[in-house]
C-alpha positions in Angstrom: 45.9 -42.7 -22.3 42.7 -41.5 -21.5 39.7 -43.8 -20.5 36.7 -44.6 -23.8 34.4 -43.5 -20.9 33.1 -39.6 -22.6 33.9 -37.0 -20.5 30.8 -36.7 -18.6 31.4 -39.2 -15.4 27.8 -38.2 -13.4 24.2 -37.1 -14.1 24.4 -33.0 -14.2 22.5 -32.2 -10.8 19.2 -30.5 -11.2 18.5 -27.6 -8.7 15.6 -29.1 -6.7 13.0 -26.2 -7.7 13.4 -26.3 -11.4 13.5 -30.4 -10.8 10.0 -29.1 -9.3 9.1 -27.3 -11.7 9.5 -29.5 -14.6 7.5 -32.1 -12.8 4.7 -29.9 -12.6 5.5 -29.0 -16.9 5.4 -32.5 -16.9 2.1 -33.0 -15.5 0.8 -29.9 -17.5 1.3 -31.7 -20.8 0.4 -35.1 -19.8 -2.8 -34.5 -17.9 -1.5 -36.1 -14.7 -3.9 -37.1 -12.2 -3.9 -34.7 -9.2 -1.8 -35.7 -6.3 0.2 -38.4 -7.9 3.8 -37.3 -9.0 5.8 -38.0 -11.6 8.3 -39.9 -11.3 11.9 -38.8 -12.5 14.6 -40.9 -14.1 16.5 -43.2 -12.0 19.7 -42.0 -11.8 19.2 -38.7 -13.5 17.1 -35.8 -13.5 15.0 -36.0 -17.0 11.1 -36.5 -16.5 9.7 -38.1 -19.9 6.1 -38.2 -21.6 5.4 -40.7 -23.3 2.6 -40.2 -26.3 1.7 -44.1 -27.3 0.0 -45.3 -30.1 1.3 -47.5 -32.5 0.7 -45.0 -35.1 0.2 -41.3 -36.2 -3.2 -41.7 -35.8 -3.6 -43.3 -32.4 -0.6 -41.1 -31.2 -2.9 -37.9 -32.4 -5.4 -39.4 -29.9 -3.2 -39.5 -27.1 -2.6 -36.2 -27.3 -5.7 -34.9 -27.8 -6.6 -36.8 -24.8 -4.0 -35.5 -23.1 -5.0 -31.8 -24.4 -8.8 -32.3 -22.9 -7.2 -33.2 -19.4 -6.5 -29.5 -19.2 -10.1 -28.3 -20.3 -12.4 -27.9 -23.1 -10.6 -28.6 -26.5 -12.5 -26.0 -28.6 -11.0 -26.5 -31.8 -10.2 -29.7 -34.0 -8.0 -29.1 -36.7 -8.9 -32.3 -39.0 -5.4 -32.9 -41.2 -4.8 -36.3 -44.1 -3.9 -39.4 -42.6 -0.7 -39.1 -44.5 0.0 -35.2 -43.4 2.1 -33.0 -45.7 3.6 -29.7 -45.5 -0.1 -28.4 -45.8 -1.0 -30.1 -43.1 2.0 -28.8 -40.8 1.1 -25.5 -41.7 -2.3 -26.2 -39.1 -0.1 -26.6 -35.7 0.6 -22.9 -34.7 -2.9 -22.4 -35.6 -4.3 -25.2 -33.4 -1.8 -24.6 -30.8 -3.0 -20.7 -30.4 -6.2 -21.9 -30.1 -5.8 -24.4 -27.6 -7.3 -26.7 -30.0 -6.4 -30.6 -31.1 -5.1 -32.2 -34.3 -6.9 -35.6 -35.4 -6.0 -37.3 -38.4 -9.1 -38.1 -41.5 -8.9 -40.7 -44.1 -9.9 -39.8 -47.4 -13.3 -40.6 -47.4 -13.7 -41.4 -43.4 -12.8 -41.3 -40.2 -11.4 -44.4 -38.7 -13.3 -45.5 -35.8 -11.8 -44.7 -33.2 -10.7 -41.1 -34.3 -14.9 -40.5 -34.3 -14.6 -41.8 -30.6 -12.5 -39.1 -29.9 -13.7 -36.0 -32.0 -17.2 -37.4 -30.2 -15.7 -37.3 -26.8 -14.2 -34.2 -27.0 -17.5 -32.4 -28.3 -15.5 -29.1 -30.0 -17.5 -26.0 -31.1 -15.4 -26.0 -34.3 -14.1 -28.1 -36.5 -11.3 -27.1 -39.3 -10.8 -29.4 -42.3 -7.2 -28.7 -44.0 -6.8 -29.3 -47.3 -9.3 -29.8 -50.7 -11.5 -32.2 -51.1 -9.1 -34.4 -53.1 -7.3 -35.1 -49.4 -9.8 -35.2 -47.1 -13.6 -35.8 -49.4 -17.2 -34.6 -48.3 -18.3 -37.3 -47.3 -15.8 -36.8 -43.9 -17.8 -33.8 -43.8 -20.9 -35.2 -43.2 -19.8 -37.6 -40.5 -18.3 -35.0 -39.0 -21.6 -33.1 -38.5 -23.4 -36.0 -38.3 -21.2 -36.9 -35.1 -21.6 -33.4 -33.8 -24.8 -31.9 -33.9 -26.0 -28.7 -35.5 -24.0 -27.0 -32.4 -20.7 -27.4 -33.8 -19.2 -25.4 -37.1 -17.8 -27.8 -39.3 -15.6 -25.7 -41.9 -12.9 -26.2 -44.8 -9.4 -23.9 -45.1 -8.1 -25.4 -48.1 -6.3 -23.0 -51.2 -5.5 -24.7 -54.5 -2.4 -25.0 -53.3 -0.4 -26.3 -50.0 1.3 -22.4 -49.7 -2.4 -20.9 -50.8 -3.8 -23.0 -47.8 -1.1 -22.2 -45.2 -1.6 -18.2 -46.1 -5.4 -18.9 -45.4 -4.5 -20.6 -42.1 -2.7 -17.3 -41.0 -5.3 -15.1 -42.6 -8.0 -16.7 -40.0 -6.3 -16.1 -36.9 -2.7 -13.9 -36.8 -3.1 -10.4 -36.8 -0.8 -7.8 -38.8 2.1 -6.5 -37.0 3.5 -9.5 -36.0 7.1 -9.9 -34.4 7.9 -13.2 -36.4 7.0 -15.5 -39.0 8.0 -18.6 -40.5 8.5 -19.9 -43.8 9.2 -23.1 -44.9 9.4 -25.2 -48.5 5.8 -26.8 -49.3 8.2 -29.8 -50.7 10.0 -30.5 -47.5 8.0 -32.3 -44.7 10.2 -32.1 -42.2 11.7 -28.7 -42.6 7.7 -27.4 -42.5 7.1 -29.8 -39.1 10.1 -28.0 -37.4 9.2 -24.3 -38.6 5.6 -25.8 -37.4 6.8 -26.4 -34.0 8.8 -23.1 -33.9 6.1 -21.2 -34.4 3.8 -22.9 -32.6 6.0 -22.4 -29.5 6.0 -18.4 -30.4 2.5 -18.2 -31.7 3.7 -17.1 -35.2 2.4 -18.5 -38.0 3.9 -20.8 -40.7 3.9 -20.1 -44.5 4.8 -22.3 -47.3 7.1 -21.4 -50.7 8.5 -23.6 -52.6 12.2 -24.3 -53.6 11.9 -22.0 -56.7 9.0 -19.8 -55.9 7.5 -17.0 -53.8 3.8 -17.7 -54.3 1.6 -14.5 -54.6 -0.8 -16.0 -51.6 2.7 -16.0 -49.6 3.9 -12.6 -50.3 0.2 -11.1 -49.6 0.0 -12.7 -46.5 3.6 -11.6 -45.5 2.5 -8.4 -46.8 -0.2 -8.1 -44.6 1.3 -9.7 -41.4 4.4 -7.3 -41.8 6.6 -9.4 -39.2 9.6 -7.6 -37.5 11.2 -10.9 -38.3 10.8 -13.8 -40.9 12.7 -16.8 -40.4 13.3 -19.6 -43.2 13.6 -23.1 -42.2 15.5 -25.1 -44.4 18.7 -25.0 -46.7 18.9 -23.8 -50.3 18.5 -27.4 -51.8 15.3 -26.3 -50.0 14.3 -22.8 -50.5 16.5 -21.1 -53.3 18.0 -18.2 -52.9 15.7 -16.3 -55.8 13.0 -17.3 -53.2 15.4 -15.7 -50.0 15.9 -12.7 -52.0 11.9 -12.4 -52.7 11.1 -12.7 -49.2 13.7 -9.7 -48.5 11.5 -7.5 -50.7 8.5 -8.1 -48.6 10.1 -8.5 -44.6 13.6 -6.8 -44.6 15.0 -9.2 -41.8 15.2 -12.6 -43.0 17.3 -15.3 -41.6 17.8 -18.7 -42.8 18.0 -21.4 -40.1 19.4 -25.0 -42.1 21.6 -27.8 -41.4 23.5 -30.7 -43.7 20.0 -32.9 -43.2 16.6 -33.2 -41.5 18.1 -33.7 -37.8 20.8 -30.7 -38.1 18.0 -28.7 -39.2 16.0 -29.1 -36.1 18.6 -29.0 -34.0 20.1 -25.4 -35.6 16.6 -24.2 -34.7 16.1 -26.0 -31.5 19.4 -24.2 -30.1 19.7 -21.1 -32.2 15.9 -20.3 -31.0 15.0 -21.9 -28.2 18.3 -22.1 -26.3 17.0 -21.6 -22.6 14.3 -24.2 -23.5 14.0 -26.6 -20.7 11.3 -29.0 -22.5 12.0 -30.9 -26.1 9.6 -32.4 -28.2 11.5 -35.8 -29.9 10.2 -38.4 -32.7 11.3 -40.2 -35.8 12.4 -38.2 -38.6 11.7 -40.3 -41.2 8.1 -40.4 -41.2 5.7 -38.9 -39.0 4.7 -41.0 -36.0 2.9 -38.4 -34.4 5.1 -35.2 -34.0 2.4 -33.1 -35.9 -0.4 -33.8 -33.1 1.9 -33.7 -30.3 2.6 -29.9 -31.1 0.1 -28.3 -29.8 0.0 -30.4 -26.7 3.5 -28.8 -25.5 4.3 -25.5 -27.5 3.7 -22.4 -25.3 3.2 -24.8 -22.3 7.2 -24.2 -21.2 8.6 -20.4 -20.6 11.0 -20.9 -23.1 9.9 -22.8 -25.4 9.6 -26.7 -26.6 11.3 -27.5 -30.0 10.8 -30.5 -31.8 14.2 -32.9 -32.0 14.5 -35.9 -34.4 16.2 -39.2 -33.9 16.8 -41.6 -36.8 16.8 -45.4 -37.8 18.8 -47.6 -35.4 20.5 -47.3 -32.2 22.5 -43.8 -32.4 20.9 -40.5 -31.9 22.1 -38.2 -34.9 24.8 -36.4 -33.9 22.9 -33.1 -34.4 20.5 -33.8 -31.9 22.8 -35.4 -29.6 24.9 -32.0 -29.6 21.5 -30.5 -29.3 20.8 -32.3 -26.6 24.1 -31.4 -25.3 23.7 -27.7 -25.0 20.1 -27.8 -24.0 20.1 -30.2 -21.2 16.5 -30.2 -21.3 14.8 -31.7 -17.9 11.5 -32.7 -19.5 11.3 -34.7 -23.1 7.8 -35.4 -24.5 8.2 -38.3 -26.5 5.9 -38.7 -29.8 5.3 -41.9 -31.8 7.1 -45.4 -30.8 10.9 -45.0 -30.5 13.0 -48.0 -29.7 14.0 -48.2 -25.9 17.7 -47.7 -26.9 17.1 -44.1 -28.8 14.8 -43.2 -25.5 17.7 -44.3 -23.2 20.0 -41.4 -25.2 17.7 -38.9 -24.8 17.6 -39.2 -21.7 21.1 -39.7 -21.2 22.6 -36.9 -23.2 20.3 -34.7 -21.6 21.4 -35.3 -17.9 24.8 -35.7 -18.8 24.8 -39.7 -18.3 26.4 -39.7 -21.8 28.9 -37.6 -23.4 31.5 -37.1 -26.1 33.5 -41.0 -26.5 37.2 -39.5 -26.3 37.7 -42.5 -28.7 38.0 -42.0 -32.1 38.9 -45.1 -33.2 36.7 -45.8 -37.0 36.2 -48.8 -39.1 37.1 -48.3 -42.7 34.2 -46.9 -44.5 33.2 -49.7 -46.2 32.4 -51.7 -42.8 31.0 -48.7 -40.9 28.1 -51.1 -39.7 30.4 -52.3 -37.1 30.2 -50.9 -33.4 33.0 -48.7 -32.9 35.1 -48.4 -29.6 33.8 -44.6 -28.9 30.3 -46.1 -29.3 30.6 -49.1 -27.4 29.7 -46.7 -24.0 27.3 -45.4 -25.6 25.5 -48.2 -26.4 25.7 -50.1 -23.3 25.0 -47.0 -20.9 21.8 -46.2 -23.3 20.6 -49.4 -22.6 21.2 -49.2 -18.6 19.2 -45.5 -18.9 16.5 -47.5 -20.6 16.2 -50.7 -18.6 17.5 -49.4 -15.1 15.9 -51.9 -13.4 17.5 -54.8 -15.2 20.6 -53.4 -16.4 23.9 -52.2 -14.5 26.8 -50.8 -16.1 30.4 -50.5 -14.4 33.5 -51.2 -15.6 36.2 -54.3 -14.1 39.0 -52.2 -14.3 41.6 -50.5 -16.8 43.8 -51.4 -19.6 47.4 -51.2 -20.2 46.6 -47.9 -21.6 44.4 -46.8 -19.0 41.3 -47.6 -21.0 38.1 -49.3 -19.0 36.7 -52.4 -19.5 33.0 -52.3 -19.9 30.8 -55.0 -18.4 27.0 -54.8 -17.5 24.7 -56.9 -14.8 21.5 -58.2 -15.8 18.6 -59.4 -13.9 15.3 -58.8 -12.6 16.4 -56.8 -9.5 20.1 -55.4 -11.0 20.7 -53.8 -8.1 20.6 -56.4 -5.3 23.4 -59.2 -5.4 20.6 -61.8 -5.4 20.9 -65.4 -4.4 20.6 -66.8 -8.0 22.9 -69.1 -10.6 25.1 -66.7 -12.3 26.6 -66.5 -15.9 29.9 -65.2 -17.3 30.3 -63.8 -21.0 33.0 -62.4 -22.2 34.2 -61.1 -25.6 37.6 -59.6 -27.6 40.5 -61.0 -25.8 42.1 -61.2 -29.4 41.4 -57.3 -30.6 41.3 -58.2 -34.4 37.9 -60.6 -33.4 35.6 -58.4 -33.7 32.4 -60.3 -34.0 32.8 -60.9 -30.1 31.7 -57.4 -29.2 28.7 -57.3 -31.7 27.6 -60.9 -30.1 28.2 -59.6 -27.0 25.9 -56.5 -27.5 23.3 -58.9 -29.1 23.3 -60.7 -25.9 22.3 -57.5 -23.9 19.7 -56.2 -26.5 18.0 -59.8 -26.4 17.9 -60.1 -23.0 16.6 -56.7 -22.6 14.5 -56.0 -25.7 12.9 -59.2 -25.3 12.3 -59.0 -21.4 8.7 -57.6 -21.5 7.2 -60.2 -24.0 9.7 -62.9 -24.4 8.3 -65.7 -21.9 11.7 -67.8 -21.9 13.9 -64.5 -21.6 11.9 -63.3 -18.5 12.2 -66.3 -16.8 15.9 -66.5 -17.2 16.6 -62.9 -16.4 14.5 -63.2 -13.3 15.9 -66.3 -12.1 20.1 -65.7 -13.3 22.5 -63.1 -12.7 24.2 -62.4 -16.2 27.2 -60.5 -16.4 28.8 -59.5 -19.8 32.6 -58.2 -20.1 32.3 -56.4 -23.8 35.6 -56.3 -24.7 38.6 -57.4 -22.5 41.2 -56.1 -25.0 40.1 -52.5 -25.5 43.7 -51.3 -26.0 43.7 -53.9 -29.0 41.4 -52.7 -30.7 41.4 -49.3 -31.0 44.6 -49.8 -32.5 43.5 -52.3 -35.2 41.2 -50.2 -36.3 43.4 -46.8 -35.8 43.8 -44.5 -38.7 40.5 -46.5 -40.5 42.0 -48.9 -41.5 42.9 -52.9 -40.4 46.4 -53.7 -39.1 45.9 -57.2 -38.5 46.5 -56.9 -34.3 46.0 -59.6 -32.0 47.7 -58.6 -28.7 46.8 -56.2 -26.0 49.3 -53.2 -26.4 51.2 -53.1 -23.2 54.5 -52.2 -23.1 57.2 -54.9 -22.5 60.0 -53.5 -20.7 62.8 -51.6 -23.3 61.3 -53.8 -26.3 59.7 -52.4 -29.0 57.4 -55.4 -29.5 54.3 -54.2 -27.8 51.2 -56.8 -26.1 50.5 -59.9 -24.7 48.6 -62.4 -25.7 45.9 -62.3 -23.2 44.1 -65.8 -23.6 47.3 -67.7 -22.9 48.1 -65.1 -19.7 45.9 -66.8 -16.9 47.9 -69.1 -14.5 46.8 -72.5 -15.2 49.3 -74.3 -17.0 50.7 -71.0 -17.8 53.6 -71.8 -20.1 53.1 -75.5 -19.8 53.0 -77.4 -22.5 53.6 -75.8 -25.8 50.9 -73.4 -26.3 52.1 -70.4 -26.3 55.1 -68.1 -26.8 58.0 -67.0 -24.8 59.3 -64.5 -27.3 58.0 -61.3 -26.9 57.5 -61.0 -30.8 55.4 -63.7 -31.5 51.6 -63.7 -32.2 51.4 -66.1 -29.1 53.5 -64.7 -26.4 52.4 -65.6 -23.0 53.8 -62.2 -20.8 57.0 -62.4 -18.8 54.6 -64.2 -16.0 50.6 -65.4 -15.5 48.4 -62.3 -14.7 51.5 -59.9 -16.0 48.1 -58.2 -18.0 46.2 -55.6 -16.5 43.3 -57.2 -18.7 43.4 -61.0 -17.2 43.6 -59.6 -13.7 40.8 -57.6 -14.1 39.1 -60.6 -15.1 40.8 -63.1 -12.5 39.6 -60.3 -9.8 36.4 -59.6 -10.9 35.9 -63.7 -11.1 36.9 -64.4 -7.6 35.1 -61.4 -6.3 31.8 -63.7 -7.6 33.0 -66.3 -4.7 30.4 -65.4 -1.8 30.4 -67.3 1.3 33.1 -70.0 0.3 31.5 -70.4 -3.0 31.9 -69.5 -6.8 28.4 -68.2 -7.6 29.5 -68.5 -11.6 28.4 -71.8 -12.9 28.6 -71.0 -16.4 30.9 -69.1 -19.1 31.9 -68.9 -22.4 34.4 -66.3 -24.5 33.5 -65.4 -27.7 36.1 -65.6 -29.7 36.6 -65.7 -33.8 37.0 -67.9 -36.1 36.0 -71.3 -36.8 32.4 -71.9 -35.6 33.1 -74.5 -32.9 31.9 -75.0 -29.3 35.3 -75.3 -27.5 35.5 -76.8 -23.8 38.7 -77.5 -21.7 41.0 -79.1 -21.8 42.8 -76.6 -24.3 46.6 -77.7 -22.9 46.7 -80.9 -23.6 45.3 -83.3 -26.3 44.5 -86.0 -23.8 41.3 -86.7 -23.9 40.8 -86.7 -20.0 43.7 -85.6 -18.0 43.9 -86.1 -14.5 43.1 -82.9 -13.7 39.3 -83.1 -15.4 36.6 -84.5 -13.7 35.0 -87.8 -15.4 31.8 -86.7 -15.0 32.4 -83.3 -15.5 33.7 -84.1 -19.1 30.7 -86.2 -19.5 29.0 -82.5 -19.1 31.3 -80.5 -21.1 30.8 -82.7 -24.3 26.4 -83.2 -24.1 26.0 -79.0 -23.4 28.8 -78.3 -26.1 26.2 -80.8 -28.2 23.7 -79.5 -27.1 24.8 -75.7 -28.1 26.2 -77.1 -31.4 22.6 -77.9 -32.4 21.5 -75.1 -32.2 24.1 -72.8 -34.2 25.9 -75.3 -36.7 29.0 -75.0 -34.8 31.1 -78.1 -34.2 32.0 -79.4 -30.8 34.9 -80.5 -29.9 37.8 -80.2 -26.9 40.0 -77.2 -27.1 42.9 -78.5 -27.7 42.0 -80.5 -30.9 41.8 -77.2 -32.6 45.7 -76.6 -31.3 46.4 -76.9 -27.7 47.0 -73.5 -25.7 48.2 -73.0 -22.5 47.5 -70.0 -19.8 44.2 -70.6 -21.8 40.8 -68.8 -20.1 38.6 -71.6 -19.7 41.1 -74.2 -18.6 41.6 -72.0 -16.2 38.1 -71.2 -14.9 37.2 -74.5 -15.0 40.6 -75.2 -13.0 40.4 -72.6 -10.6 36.8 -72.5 -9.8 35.2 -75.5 -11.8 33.5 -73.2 -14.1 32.0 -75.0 -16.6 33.6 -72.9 -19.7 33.5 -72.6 -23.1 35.1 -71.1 -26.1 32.8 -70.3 -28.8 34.8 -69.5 -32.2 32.5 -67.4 -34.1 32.0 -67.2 -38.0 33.3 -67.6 -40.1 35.2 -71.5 -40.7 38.4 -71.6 -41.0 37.9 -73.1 -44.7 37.1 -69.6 -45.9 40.2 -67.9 -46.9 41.9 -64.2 -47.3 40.5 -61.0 -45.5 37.1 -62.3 -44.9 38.4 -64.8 -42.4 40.1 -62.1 -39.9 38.0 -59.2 -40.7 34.2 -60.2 -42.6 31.8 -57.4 -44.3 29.5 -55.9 -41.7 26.9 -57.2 -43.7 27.0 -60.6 -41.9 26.6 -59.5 -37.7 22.9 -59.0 -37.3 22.9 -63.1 -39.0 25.9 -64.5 -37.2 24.5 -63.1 -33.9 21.2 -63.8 -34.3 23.0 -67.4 -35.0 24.0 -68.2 -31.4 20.9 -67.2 -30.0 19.4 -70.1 -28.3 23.2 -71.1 -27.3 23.5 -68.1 -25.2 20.2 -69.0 -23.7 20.8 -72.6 -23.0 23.9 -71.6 -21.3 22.5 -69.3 -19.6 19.5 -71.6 -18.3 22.2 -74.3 -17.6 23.6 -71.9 -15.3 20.8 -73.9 -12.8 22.4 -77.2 -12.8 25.1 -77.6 -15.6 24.6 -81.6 -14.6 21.1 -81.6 -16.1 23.0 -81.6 -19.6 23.5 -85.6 -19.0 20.3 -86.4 -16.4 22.1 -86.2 -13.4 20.7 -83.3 -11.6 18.7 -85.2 -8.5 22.7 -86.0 -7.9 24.2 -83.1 -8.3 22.1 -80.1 -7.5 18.7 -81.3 -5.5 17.3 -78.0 -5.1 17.0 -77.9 -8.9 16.3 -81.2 -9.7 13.1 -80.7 -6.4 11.7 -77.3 -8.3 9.0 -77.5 -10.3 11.5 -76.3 -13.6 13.8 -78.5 -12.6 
């Protein structure tokens, strides 16, 4: 069985020169100061430009700032706040100019957009559009803010395609080799021919999806291209409209895909295939992509198209492919974009991420739910994006050869510091799904919430957290195999000649392995226990990665819990036995267990209690952490209770993990802070850990 790992195992190396080379791109477009490199991406060899701003508007800034770093800007192209296909239409223009794109309200410019058209002090300034987008009084502060020096003039036609054939008219001259055309009533298929062009210095007309205006055909007419490409699909541009153009330029190609993001990426590979450089931004409303091009188009040899990522934490696949083929060295990033997206741009361009070999789908009706192929994915995106605080690496493999994912965090991931460490671990059962997804909350919280999140920063720089995503990988891609649910709890190791596959993996660790009535000797049976304790590849990867956490005599792990499903409870050992303190627990340890499985209860509605009064299991994981190493373990038994009846109760809507997570979030991060001196939970930490107790957090 092949590993969920994609194919790609390492970063793609970079021959040094063009690694070179790209820096200097890189400084190019973002107005580096002299003498001070750029740094490249740990681990990989993508350098990335940032264009901040929490806006279109303050990202149009940055660029233009950028832009001036080079030299005189001598051109302003003035578009609406809220820019249309008219307003596309401007970036080839301003980019074979050399000139900047700043955003105007409707009857002013915001303040600090005046800053910067003062600041950069252009000869010319262009207004696109009618006085119904951008009014005259803007007009007058414009000149007002300039002098009688500058030109302060108006391209606008009656119409979006009249005022794109006026844009052309100014500055492209006949016998061109290429134009563009895209659909005056598609934004985003006008912002990625915009960018094309831009990148060719061709200009961009406008049509729309049922007609050739007269403006356009003239100004085709007069450009006579060698080559006219449409952007967009026929829901787009219509094919009355194709066969119009082919009347005026006799080669026309159509580049579209299924959507927005297919779109750009068809034209990002189909034109711009040795392109070293991408532009990347949202693409479902413009965050700044508009300004950014003519900061970057013409600067690269081969081009820079424009990419676009979507809502969440998954890169379309278009662009991911697109990313793929290009392995771009150099992405200029436009607008905000959540660390996650940023950390698979990167990643699929150096080959960090791949194609998951795992296939594995939800049905279709709970596609909100992390999927085993995206699992990696997920988890490596985030290292890529935090690589300071986040290391990836797997414990070791499944039954079926699959690995099992687990991540580091702290301040300084890569040094084995001397600091309290925390254990979390998730899907030993493989139909609990909900473990994975509050297992990934975990690791976006800690990481997401690092730079402004007071309480998160102080645990991450003080802990070491490590977090074992699923344990039972094997598991689940076959519960969810085929898209649909097949009710599977076990792992799916073979057991010997008998065609009753898995183990039960939470009653296959060696503490009172087989003790005491907890578990199953029949290799049929929902509970069975393995021939012997460890007989799982799963729980001795965890056993060995546990005990490789003993340094110097000691276990630096002073906290855990498993995450588990269902019945909202706060489980701690014992799970074997009923009694209510065997001789084998601690008194004052069991004085812990109950006030921090309180204390967690408090906080997520959960209800604490001993294992084993929910049913008593032996070769159970926390008896045997706390056992082995004196670990102080938990269980927690995620939504929903076990009052709640039929399929909801195994397998709930995807509808419910962003609340059930967001549920056990000051749990996790008590636990994880108790991780200092578990004893603090009942007021004895002078007693039991005086370093802690002598601290001023202590």
């Amino acid at each position: 069985m092949a590993s969920s790992r994609p194919d790609s195992r390492q970063p793609r190396p970079k021959v040094s020169g063009r690694v070179a080379g790209i820096a200097v791109l890189a400084c190019f477009v973002a107005g580096c100061v002299p003498g001070v490199p750029v740094p490249l991406s740990p681990g990989g060899g993508v350098v990335t430009s940032q264009l901040e701003g929490a806006d279109r508007v303050a990202v149009a800034i940055s660029a233009s700032t950028q832009l001036s770093a080079r030299g005189a800007v001598p051109v302003v192209y003035l578009v609406a706040a809220n820019p249309d296909s008219e307003a596309a239409a401007a970036a080839p223009a301003a980019a074979l100019e050399g000139g900047a794109i700043l955003h105007a309200g409707a009857t002013a410019l915001a303040p600090a957009v005046a800053t910067e058209l003062a600041r950069l002090a252009p000869d010319r300034v262009e207004i696109v559009g009618g006085t119904s987008t951008i009014g005259k009084a803007v007009v007058g502060q414009v000149s007002s803010l300039l002098g009688e020096g500058a030109s302060v003039e108006r391209i606008a036609g009656r119409t979006a395609p009249e005022t794109a054939a006026l844009l052309s008219a100014g500055l492209f001259a006949p016998s061109a080799p290429i134009a563009f055309v895209a659909s005056a009533d598609a934004y985003f298929d006008a912002l990625v021919a915009a960018s094309a062009a831009a990148n060719v210095k061709a200009p961009l007309l406008l049509v729309t999806r049922d007609t050739l205006p007269s403006s356009t055909a003239a100004e085709l007419r007069r450009l006579s291209p060698d080559r006219l490409i449409v952007v967009g699909g026929k829901s787009a541009v219509s094919e009355a409209v194709l066969a119009g153009l082919r009347t005026v330029v006799p080669v026309v190609e159509q580049i579209s895909g299924s959507d927005r993001y297919s779109t750009a990426a068809a034209v990002a590979t189909k034109l711009f295939a040795g392109a070293e450089s991408v532009l990347a931004t949202a693409g479902t409303a413009d965050l700044g992509a508009l300004a950014a091009i003519p900061l970057v188009a013409g600067v690269a040899p081969d081009g820079t198209p424009l990419l676009l990522t979507q809502p969440g934490e998954q890169l379309p696949v278009a662009t991911r492919d697109a990313l793929m083929a290009l392995e771009p060295a150099f992405i200029c990033i436009a607008g905000p974009l959540p660390p996650l997206i940023r950390g698979e741009l990167i990643g699929y361009s150096d080959g960090r991420l791949g194609l998951p070999v795992e296939t594995a789908t939800y049905p279709a009706l709970d596609s909100g739910w992390h999927e085993p192929g995206e699992l990696y994915t997920v988890i490596k995106a985030t290292e890529i994006a935090y690589p300071s605080l986040v290391s990836v690496f797997s414990i070791g493999k499944s039954a079926e050869g699959r690995d099992i994912w687990a991540a580091k965090i702290s301040d300084n991931v890569s040094i084995d510091e001397d600091e309290p460490e925390v254990l979390v671990d998730a899907l030993h059962h493989a139909a609990e799904h909900l473990g994975v997804e509050q297992a990934l909350y975990l690791l976006n919280t800690l990481t997401s919430g690092y730079a402004t999140d007071k309480e998160i920063r102080r645990l991450v720089d003080s802990r070491e957290i490590w977090i074992i995503f699923a344990v039972n990988p094997d598991g689940w891609v076959y519960d969810i195999s085929g898209g649909e649910y097949h009710w599977w709890r076990k792992s799916r190791q073979h057991n010997f000649n008998n065609p009753n596959l898995g183990v039960d993996l939470n009653r296959n660790y060696s503490y009172m392995w087989g003790c005491c009535g907890g578990s199953d000797s029949r290799v049929w049976a929902w509970n069975y226990r393995g021939p012997e304790p460890f007989s799982a590849p799963e729980t001795r990867a965890v056993a060995n990665f546990v005990a490789g956490r003993v340094v110097n005599g000691e276990q630096q792990i002073k906290t855990h819990v498993t995450l588990h499903s269902h019945g909202e409870m706060v489980l701690y050992p014992m799970s074997y036995t009923l009694q209510r303190l065997p001789s084998d627990m601690d008194p004052t340890d069991y004085s812990v267990f109950q006030a921090m499985a309180r204390k967690m209860a408090a906080t997520n509605g959960y209800k604490a209690q001993q294992s084993s009064q929910q049913y008593p299991t032996d070769g159970d994981e926390i008896d045997w952490m706390y056992a082995t190493y004196r670990i102080f373990s938990f269980t927690f038994e995620l939504y929903p209770t076990e009052e709640q009846a039929g399929k909801g109760i195994v397998y709930p809507s995807d509808d419910v993990i962003a609340r059930q997570t967001a549920r056990n979030r000051s749990a996790l991060l008590y636990l994880i802070d108790a991780a200092a001196c578990p004893y603090a939970a009942i007021g004895k930490a002078a007693q039991y850990c005086a370093a802690v107790a002598a601290s001023p957090s202590g």
